[in-house]
Structures are given as C-alpha cells and as structure tokens.
N, C-alpha and C positions, 0 to 999 in steps of 0.2 A: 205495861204495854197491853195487859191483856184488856182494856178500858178503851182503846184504839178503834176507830171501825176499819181500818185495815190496816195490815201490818205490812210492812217492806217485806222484799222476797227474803233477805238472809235470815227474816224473823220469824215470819212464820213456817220458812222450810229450815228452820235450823237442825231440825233434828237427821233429816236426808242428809245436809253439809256435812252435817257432824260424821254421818255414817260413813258418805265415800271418804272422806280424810283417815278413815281406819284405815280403810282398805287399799286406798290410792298407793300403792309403792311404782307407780313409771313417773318420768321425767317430767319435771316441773318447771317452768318459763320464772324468770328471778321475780318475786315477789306475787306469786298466783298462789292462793290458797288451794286452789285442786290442779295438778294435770290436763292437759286437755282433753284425755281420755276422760275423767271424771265429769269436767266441766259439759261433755255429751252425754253421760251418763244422765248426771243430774237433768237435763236439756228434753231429753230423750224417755227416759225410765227403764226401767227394766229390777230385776233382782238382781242383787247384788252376792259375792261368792259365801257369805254367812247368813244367807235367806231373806236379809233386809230388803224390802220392795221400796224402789222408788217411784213417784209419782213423775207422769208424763207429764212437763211444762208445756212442749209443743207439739203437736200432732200431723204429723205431713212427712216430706220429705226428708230422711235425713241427711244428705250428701247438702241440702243447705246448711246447716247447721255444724258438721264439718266444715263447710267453708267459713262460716262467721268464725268458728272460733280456733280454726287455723288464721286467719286476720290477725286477730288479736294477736297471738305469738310472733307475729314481725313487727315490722314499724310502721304498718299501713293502716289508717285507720278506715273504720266498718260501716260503710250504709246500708241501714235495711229500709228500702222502698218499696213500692206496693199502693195499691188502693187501697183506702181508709178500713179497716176492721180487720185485715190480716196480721194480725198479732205480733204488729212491728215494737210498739212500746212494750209490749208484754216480753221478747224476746231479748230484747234491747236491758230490760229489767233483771231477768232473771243470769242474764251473761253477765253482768255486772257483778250481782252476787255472788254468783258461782267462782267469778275469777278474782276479785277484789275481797269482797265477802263485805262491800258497801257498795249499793246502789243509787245513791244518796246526792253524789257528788251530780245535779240536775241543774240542766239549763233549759227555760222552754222558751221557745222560740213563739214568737210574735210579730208583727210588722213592727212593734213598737219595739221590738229589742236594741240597746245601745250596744255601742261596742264595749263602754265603762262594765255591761251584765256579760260581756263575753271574757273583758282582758282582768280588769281591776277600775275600783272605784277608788273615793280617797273621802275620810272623816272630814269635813270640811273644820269643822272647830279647830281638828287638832293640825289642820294646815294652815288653818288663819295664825292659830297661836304659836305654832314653831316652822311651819316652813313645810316643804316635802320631805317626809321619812317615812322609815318603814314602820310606825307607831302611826303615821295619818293613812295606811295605804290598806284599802280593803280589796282583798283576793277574792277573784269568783270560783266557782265550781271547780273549772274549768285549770286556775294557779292551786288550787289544795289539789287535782286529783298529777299536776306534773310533779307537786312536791314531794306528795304521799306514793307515789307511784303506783296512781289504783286508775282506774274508769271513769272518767268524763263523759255525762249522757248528755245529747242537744237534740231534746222533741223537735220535731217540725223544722226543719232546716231550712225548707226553701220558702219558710214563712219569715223568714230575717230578712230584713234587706239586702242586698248582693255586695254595698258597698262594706258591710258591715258581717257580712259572711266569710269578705276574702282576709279580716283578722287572722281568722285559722290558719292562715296559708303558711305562713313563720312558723307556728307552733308544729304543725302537722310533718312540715320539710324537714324545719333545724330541731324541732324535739324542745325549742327555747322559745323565750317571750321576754325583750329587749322592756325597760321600764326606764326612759330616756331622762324622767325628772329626777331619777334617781344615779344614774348613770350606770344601773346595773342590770341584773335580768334573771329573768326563773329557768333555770333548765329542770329539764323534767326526770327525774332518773327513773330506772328501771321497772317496767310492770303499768307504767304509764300509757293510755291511750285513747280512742275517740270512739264512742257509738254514736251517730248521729242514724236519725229515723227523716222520711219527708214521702209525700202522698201526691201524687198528680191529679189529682181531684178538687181540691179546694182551688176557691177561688183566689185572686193573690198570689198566688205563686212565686217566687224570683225563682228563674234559672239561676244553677250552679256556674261560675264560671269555669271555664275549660281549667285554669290551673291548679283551682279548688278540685275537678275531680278528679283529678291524678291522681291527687294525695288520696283517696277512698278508694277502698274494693268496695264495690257495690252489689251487695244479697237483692235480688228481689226475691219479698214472698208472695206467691200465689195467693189465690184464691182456694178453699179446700177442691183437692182432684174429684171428689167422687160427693155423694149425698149422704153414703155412708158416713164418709168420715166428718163432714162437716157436721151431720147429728151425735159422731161422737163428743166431738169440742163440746158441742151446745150444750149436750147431756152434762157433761162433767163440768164443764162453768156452772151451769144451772146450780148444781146441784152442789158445789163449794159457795158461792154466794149466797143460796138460801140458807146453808148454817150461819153463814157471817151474818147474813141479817137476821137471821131468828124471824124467816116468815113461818106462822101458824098452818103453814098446808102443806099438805103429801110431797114429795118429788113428784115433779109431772110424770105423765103417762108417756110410753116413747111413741105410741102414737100422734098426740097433739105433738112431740117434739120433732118429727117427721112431716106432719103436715107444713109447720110454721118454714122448715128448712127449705123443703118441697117447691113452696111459693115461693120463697126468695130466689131460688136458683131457676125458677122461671121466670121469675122475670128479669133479672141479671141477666139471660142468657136468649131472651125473645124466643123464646121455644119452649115445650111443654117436657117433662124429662122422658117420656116415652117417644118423644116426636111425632107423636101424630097433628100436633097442632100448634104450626110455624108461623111466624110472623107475630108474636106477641108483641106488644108497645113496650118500650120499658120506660118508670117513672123517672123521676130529678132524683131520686135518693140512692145511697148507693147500694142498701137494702144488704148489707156486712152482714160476717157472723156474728160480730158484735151487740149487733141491733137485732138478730135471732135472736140470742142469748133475753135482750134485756125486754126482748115482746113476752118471753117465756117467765119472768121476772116481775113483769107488771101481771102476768094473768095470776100469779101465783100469790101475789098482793092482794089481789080482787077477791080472788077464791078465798084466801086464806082469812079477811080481815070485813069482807061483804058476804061471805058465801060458805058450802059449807067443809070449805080446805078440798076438795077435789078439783084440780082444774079441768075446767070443762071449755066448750067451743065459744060461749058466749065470753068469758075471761080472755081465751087469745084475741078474741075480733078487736076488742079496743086496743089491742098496744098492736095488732095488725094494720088497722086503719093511720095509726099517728106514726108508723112504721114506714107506711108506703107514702101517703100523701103527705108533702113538702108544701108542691104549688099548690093550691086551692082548687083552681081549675084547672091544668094539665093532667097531673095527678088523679085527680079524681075521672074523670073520663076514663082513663087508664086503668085505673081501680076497677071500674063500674064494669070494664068492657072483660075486663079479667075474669071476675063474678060472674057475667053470664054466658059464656063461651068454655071458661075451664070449669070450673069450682062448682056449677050447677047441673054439670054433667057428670061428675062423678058420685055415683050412688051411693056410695060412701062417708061421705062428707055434706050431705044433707044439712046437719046439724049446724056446721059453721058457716053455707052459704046463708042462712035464714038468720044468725047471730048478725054477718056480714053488713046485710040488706039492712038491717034492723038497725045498724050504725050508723048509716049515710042518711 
C-alpha cells in the first residue's frame, strides 16, 4: 500500500487507531471499533493518557463532532451539509474509520446514479442462465455495510435524483432492504448506518424529500470561525500533502499561507478583515478552504519544480488567479477591482500585487 498516492483513513492513521484501542476502556456501541469517546478523540486530537499524540483530523467546533458521532450510536442516520470545501467528505471519511475501521463501503452520488448503485444490481449472464439468485445478485455499498454492520458513505446526496434518493427511506426507517425477485431481504444488523454529505451550492441540486429528512440528523459544517483557524487547516493540509507528494520545496512560509487565507475570507465575506473597506464584489467561486489549500499546492509545485523551492508571491498569483476566476468576465472584473482597491494598498504585499497584475 505504501506504492498508493493516498491511503484510506484507517491506513494511514493506523497507528493513532491502534493507539486509542489500548487505551479506549468506556462503553462501546455493538460492533464499533473505538467508543465514542475515542472516536472524538481520534476526530479531535489531543495526547493520549501514555503521551501518544494524536493528530487533529478536524479543526473547529467540537460540540459538532459530538453531535455526528452521537448520531451514529442510535439509529438515525448523519448528514453533514455545508458549502463545498468545509470538510464534509473528509469528516464523513475519517468517522467511518474511526467507527467501522472501513471507510470504503462508498457510494458517490451523481445525477446519473440508479437506484440498481444504491439497492443491488444482478450478473446478467448468471440471471440469463439460471434465473434470480443470490449467486446472480450484486450488493452495493450500501447491502455489504447492513450485512457487515459497518458505515455506509453517499457523497453528494442531493446530486441523486429525488426519485431515487427516497430508496433509503425503507433502509433508513426498517433498518431492511426487501429483494422482491427473490422474495427475501437484507436486514442490517448492528453497527450499521448512513453518512451521507450534500452542498447547496452546486448546480443540480434535488431537494431531500421531507420523509427522507427525518430519517437524518443533520450536522452542518461551517465555514472556519476565525482567519486563524482556517490558516491553521491550511497549514497543516499543506504541509501533509506535500510529503504525500514528494514536492521539491520548503513548507510555505505562514506568511504567503495568511495572505492566500486572507483574500479568500474577503472575498467570501464582501468586506476587508479589518473592516475598513465594505462592499467588496464577491466572485462565482466559492473560494473553500479547500481550494486555499490546493492554490498553496500549486505555488509549491511552481516553486519547487520551476523555481528555486521557496514559495514566493509570483507562485501563489497563478493558482490565486485560476482560484478566483471561474466566469471569464464576471470574475475577472471582480478580481481586477479586488487588486486595486485592497491588495495595492497594502504596503506589504507589494510583491503579490505586481505578480497579480502580471497574471491578467
């Protein structure tokens, strides 16, 4: 696995698993690999009672994070919604592992998703040549995580069709999944349950229908509360990605990783972070921490593989530009009016309004 460019969470945090499982002696949910205490733990970070440190998977609130993974311990299954780049998949991943210790069991949602990718499919050869059995009948995700009594993930929820969404509804209510060509059905046994993720941002959309959202608690994740903390994320993704990829350059500076934040969260938010200067435009993009992260990724690329591994201002400008501008012309206007009003007024950042300029 180690030949892999990424590993599942239970793989490459195996060793953190491994650790709370020493330690974990509270009450455990039938078939959970950690306690929920643990399961926060792991979520969360901190040191552990024999000095093992563990690394922070999420960064923000933790009374959400309680709430997800108190979900999981009833029968209610767990929506984590939010705008695109708040670390709904990543949370959604890491719970699975933590509680399952398989994240795997994955369904990604699509306008094109069938119901046959939500419920079961069927070998067609081996139905031509003997009929319906459970020898022609292919289980999704979805029938291995009711069997195995682990975690069922569905990216993107409200990018399924709605006709095709309210499948869950049986599963979610009765805990079962009726297989009528057979005349039998999957029940799910214990340890069993649903993470689904969905974003009110993209386009496409299907609203959940009202009976479908009963069956979910729904987490929203913010946005990061402060600049600090969203520069912390960034830092620390940055800076585990660039080992996984083996770029040639330094860890950025937390300067450039401050400025790149800096601009996102103005313009997210049509205001400058000091407030002195309101009414900013904001662009089509949703300008995530995500897309921090991966501007800070490309300059590090640039530097590391064009340049001489120091990231410097002229490396962020290009994955700032293909960061911000979507539309061609909305964008860019927005861009442009950004550069001369904020960015060229501060004495400081000289360096990246002239890389800026020099893009457009």
């Amino acid at each position: 696995m180690s030949q892999v460019l990424r590993q599942h969470a239970e793989q490459q945090f195996a060793e953190e698993l491994d650790a709370l499982q020493k330690v974990d002696d509270r009450p455990r949910p039938p078939n959970w690999k950690l306690s929920p205490w643990a399961v926060l733990q792991y979520l969360m970070g901190g040191k552990l009672s024999h000095g093992f440190e563990v690394s922070a998977k999420y960064i923000g609130n933790p009374r959400l994070m309680e709430i997800a993974v108190s979900t999981l311990a009833t029968d209610r299954a767990l929506l984590l919604y939010g705008v695109p780049g708040t670390a709904k998949s990543w949370v959604s991943e890491h719970l699975s592992a933590a509680v399952s210790g398989d994240s795997t069991m994955l369904i990604q949602g699509t306008a094109g998703t069938s119901e046959e990718q939500l419920r079961y499919g069927w070998n067609y050869a081996q139905l031509l040549a003997h009929g319906p059995s459970d020898k022609a009948l292919i289980p999704s995700p979805l029938v291995n995580a009711m069997r195995l009594g682990k975690i069922a993930r569905i990216e993107e929820l409200t990018r399924i069709p709605a006709d095709v969404q309210d499948t869950l509804i049986t599963v979610l209510s009765e805990k079962t999944l009726p297989v009528p060509e057979l005349g039998s059905e999957f029940q799910a046994v214990p340890g069993f349950s649903v993470i689904a993720t969905a974003n009110n941002r993209d386009k496409g959309v299907n609203e959940l229908s009202s009976a479908l959202k009963r069956r979910f608690n729904t987490v929203v994740l913010p946005v990061p509360a402060s600049q600090d903390e969203e520069v912390q994320i960034v830092t620390k993704r940055v800076t585990e990605q660039g080992r996984a990829l083996q770029l040639p350059a330094e860890p950025p500076a937390l300067q450039e990783v401050r400025r790149v934040v800096q601009i996102f969260r103005e313009l997210r938010n049509g205001q400058t972070e000091d407030g002195k200067t309101v009414r900013l435009k904001s662009p089509s993009s949703t300008l995530s921490t995500a897309e921090a992260i991966s501007v800070i990724n490309s300059g590090m690329a640039l530097a590391g593989h064009f340049g001489d591994g120091v990231l410097r201002a002229g490396d962020v400008a290009s994955g700032l530009l293909g960061a911000v501008i979507k539309d061609p012309v909305q964008d860019t206007v927005v861009w442009k009016e950004y550069l001369e009003t904020v960015v060229k007024e501060r004495s400081d950042w000289k360096d990246l309004y002239r890389a800026c300029r020099e893009q457009l």
